[in-house]
N, C-alpha and C positions, 0 to 999 in steps of 0.2 A: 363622811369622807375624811381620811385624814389628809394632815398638809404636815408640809416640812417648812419648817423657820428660819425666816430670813432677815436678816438688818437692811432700812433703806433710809436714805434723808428724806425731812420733808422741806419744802422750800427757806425753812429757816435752818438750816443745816443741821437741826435735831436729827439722832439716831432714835427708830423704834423697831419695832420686833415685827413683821410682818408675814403673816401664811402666808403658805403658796401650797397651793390644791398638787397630792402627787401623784404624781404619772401612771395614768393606768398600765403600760408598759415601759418598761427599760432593760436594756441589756448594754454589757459592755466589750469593748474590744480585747484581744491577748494575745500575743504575738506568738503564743506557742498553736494557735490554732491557725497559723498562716502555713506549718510547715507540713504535706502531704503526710509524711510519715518520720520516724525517729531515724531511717537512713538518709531521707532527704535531706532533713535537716544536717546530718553529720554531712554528708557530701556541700553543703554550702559552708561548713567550716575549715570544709577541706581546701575549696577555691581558695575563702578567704589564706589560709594557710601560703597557698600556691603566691595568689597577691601577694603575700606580706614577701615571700622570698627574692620575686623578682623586682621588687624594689629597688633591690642593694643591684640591679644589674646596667639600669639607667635612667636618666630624668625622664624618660616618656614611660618608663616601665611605673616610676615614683610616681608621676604626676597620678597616670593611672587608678594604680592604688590608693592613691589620695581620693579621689574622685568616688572610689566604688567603696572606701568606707566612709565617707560624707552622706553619699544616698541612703547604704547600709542604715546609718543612726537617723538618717531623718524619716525613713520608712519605720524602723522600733519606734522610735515615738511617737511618729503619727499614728499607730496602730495601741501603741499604749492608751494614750488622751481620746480614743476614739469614743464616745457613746451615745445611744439611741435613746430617745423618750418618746411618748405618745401620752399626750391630754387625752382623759378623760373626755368624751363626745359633750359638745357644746359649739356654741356660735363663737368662741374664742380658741375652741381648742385649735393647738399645734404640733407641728411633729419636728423635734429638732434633732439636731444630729452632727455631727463634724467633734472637733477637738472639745471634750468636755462638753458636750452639746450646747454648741456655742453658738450655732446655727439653726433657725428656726424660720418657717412656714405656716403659715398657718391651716389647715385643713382644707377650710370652705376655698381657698383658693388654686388648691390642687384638683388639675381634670383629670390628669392620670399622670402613669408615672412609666417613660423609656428604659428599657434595659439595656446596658453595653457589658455584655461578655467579657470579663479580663482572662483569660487563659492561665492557668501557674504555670512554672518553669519547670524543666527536665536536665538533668544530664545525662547524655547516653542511654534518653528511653526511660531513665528512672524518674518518676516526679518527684519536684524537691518542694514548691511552695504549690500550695492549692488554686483550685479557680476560685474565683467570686466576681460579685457585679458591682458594676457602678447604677444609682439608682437616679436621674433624671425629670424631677419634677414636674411637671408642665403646667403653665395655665389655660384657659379657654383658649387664650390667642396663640396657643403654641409658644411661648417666650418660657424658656428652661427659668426655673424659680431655686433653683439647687441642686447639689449633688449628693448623694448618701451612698456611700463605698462601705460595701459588707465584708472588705478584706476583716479579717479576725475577731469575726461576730460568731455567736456557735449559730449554727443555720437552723436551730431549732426555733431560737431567737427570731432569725429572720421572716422564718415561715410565721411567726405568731405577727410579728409590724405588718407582713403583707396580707394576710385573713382580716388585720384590722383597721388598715386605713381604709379599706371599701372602694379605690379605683381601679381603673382598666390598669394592667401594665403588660406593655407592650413590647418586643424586641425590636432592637434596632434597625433587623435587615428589615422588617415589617413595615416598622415608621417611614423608612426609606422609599421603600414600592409605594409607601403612599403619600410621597411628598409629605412628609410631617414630620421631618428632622429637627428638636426641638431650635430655637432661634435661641443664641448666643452659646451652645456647648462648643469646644473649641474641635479645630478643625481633624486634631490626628485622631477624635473620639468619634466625629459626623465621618468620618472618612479613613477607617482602618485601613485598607486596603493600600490605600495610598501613603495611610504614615507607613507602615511597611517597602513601602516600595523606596520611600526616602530614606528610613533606618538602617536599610540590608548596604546600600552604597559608603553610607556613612560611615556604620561602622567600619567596613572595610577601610577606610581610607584612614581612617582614626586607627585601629591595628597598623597599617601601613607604617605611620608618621610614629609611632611607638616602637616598631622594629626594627627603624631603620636609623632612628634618634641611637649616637655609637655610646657604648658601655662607657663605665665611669673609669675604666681602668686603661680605656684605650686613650 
């Protein structure tokens, strides 16, 4: 087996050289595989585009735009830093995953694993960003153990982690009929429908307070 090398202290604060057994699988995230196609992609530079203009038209239009390129860069970077690994099968192996796989699980303690649907984005019918899932760990007792979001993983990638972690995985409306909505995922993820129904209002009202906030000229 090969490993990859690492520096660790030992209690006397010596540095040594240290294997680490490597990952029978890994893939990484890319943010060009979040965008449907090469028009979708241009059409969300086009928004952006639109943002950046109405800026110059008032502070609610600015703040706005301020707002929608903050999310913009911290979604690119979270999708940048994203990567997957899977241990080699053992009583210590684990499956990490988040920013730089920074987040880890151990195997034996996953019973299976929840699906939530994220839907990609459309303008006018045309898709711009793809779907992909969020992955919900479970243990025996039902308490979610972590999340793994396949936004900008290649799905061939994904199909290989899911052939080889070896649990049930499950969808959400599924979990749901059967009372097994994992315990601690938060509430707009257990309850789509519902963050929906508080989104659509919102945003309205957020539009509102932006259109009605008067130009910088008046």
């Amino acid at each position: 087996m090969t490993a990859r090398v690492h520096r660790a202290a030992d209690p006397d604060g010596v540095w040594h050289a240290v294997g680490v057994p490597t990952p029978m699988l890994t893939a990484r995230a890319h943010p060009g595989r979040r965008w449907a196609s090469r028009l979708g992609r241009a059409l969300s530079w086009l928004g952006v585009v639109i943002f950046a203009g109405l800026a110059f038209v008032s502070a609610g239009w600015t703040a706005l735009f301020v707002v929608v390129a903050v999310l913009s860069i911290v979604v690119h970077r979270r999708t940048t830093l994203r990567r997957w690994e899977l241990d080699q099968p053992g009583a210590d192996a684990s499956f990490r995953f988040g920013p730089r796989a920074s987040r880890s699980v151990r195997l034996a303690d996953v019973a299976g694993i929840v699906i939530v649907d994220a839907p990609g984005t459309s303008a006018r019918g045309i898709p711009v960003t793809r779907d992909h899932e969020r992955w919900w760990l479970v243990d025996d007792g039902g308490r979610a153990l972590g999340q793994a979001n396949t936004e900008g993983l290649d799905p061939a990638d994904v199909q290989r982690f899911r052939s080889a972690l070896g649990v049930p995985f499950v969808p959400l409306v599924l979990a749901r009929r059967a009372g097994a909505v994992p315990l601690g995922m938060p509430w707009h993820q257990a309850h789509p429908a519902g963050a929906i129904a508080v989104a659509v209002p919102t945003a309205v009202v957020v539009m509102l307070v932006v259109v009605l906030v008067p130009p910088y000229w008046a």
